[in-house]
N, C-alpha and C positions, 0 to 999 in steps of 0.2 A: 527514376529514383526508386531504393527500394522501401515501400512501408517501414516504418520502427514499430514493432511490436513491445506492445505495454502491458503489463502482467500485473494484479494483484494479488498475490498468494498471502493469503491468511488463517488461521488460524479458528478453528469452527464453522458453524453453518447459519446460515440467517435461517429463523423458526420461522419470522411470520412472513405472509403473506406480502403486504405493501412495502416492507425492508427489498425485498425480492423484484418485485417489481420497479420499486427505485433506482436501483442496481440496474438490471434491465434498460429501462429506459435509456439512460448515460449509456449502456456500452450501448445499444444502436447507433445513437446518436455519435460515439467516438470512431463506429465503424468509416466515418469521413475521412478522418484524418491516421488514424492507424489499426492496426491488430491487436485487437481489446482482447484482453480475457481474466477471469475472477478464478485464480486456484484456491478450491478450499480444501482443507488439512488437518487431520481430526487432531481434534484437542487431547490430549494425555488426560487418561485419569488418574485424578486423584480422591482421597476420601475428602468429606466433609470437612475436617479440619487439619489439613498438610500441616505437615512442619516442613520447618526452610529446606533440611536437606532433598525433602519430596520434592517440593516446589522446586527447586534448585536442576533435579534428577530429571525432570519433566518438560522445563523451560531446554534443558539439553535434548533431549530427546526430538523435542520441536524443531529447535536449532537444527540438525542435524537433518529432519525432513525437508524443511526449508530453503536452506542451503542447497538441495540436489534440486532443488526445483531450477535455481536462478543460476543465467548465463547472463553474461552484461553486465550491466547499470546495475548498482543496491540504492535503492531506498529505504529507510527502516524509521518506523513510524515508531514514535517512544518521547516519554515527557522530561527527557532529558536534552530533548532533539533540537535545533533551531527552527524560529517559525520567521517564516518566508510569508510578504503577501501573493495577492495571485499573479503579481505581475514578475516578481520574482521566482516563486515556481515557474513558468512559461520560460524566463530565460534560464534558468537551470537546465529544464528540457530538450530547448533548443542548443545549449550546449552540448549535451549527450548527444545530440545528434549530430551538431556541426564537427566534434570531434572522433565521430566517426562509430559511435555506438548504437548499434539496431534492436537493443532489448534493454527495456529500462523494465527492474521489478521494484516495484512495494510492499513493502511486510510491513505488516498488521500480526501481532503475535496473539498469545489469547489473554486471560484476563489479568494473568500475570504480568504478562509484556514479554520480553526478548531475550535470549540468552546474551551473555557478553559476546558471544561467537560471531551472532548474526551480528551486531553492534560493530563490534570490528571489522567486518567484511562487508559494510557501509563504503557508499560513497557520498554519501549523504544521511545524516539521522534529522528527521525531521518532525517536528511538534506541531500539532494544527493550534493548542490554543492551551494555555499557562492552567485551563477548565478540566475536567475529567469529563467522555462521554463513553454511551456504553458502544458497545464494538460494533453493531448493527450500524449504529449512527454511523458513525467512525467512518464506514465502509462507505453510507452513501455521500457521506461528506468531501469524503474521496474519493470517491467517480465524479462528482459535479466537480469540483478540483482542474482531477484532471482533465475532464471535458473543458472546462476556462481556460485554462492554461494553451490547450491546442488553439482553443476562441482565439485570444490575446496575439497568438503566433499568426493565425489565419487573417485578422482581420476582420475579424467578423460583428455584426452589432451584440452578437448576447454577452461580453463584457461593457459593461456603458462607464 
């Protein structure tokens, strides 16, 4: 059977230290069950205070790197998205695999969020939570996520 490789491709760089390390942890740990890995993608600059068309110009620009990253499966994390608990993430997953898909990616865009592009070339848009968190969080809240979700499939006690 071949590994499904699982991709988070987002949008800036975790600054500190124990965000890094969180991260970290999870993929070792997902190294059980598939081909982890965290693409990060520099953020667009902009000034201080964007106007929409900047914001707009920029959120494309992203789009555009991001998209050439992803083959397979889209995931696209955004507060528009539907929120799955962890039991349904897991059979979403397992369906991207049952049907034959060996790359699932997740975008994390940057503080702005997503272009319509990436949104449309979704197969899924998905919301952790109706809450706003900052992107560092974001990220490890979706390694441990994803790390359940394999749990859940596996069998294994660390979903109780």
């Amino acid at each position: 059977m071949i590994m499904m490789t699982v991709n988070i491709i987002c949008v800036g760089k975790l600054k500190e230290a124990y965000w890094r390390d969180a991260c970290a942890e999870y993929s070792k740990r997902l190294g059980a069950f598939c081909k982890f890995s965290i693409i990060e993608l520099d953020e667009s600059r902009l000034p201080s205070s964007p106007s929409d068309l900047q914001i707009q110009k920029a959120l494309d620009e992203e789009g555009t790197k991001i998209l050439a990253k992803c083959s397979g499966r889209i995931i696209a994390l955004c507060i528009e998205g539907k929120e799955l608990s962890s039991e349904k993430l897991s059979d979403k997953i397992s369906s991207f695999a049952n049907g034959g898909a060996s790359q699932i990616n997740f975008i994390i865009g940057s503080s702005f969020g997503l272009s319509e592009k990436v949104k449309a070339a979704a197969d899924l848009r998905l919301s952790m939570s109706p809450m706003t968190f900052p992107h560092q969080l974001a990220r490890v809240m979706l390694c441990e996520q994803i790390y359940r979700a394999f749990s859940i499939t596996a069998g294994t006690r660390y979903h109780k």
